[in-house]
Each structure stands twice: as C-alpha cells, then as structure tokens.
C-alpha positions as CSV (number, residue, x, y, z in Angstrom):
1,X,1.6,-6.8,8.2
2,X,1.4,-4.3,5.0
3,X,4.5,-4.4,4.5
4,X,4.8,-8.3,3.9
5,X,1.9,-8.2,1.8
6,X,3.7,-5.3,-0.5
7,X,7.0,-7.1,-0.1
8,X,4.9,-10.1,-2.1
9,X,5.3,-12.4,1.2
10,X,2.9,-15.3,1.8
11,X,1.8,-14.8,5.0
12,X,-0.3,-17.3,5.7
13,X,3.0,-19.7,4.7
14,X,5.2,-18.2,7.5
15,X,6.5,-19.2,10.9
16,X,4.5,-17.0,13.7
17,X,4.4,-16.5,17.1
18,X,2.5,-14.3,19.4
19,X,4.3,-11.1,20.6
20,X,3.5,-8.4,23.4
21,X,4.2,-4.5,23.5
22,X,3.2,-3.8,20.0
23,X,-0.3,-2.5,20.7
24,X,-1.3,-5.3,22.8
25,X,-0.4,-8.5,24.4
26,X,-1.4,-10.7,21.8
27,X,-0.6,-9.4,18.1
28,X,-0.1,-12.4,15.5
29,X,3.7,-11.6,14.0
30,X,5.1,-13.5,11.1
31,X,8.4,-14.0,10.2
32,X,10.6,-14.3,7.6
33,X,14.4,-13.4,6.6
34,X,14.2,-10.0,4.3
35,X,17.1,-8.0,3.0
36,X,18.1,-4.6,3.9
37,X,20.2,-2.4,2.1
38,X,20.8,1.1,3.6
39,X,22.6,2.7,0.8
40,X,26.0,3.5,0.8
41,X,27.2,-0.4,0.9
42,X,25.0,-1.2,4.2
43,X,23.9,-4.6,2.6
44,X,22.2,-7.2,5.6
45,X,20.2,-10.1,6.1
46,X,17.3,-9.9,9.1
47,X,14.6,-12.6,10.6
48,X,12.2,-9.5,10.2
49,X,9.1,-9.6,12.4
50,X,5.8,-8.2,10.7
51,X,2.9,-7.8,12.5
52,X,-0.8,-6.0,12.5
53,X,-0.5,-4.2,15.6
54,X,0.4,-0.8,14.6
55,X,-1.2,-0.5,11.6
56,X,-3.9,1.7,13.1
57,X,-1.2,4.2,14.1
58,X,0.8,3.9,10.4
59,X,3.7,2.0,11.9
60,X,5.7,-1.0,11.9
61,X,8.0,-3.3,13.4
62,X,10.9,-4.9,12.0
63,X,12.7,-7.6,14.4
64,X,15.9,-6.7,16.2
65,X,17.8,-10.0,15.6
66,X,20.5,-9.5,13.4
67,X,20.3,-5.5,13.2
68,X,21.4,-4.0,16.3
69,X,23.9,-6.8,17.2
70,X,25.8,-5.3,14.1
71,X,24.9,-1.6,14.1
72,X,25.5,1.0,16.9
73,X,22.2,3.6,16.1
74,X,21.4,6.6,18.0
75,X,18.1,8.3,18.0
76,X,17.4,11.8,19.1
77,X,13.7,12.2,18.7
78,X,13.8,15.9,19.5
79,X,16.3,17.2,17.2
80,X,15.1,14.5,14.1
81,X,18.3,13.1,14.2
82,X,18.9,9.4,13.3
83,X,22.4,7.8,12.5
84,X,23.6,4.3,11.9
85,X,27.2,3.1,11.9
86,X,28.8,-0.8,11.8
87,X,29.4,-2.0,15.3
C-alpha cells in the first residue's frame, strides 16, 4: 500500500477487494491501472493490485493481469537471475 501512497494514488477512492495468500486471508488490496516502463522500449499498462500485507516483510505485490499474459519471465532465485522477454 506504500507504494500507492508514493505513486500519489487516492486510496481511499479506489475499487478493492479482499485477497488471500499475501500474508493472510483477508488483506484489503486496491486497485488501479499504473504504467510500467522497463527500459529499453518495454512500455505497458497494468490493473496493479496494492495491498498492506507485506509491508512488514518490505515487499509488494503488483497484480498479474496484463503482465504475464504478454511477457515470458524466468526467475532463478539461486543464481540472482531475472529476465523478461515479450511473449
């Protein structure tokens, strides 16, 4: 939800819904469409989901719809390796 706030959303003016598997099974998530640019000419649109319910741990969530549908990503955790392509 920190991130909304620094992005200058109004929270308290967006559609919500109640999600599960961020922390818990209730965690208030607002949303609103943001725009991502990746460098290198990756320019997108997103319905991004922000919620509270990582905070604690310092992270966030950023909703799904209209990111992987147009990017194939690969994450390899153990070597720090994180790459992003056009589907």
């Amino acid at each position: 939800m920190s991130v909304a706030l620094l992005l200058g959303l109004d929270v308290l003016s967006l559609p919500r819904a109640f999600t599960g598997g961020v922390g818990s099974q209730a965690n208030l998530t607002v949303y609103e469409m943001v725009k991502i640019d990746l460098g290198d000419g990756i320019v997108f649109s997103a319905r991004a989901g922000f919620t509270a319910g990582l905070e604690a741990l310092g992270l966030g969530l950023l909703g799904q719809d209209g990111f992987f549908e147009n990017y194939n990503c690969e994450f390899r955790h153990k070597d720090k390796i994180f790459t992003i392509e056009p589907a």
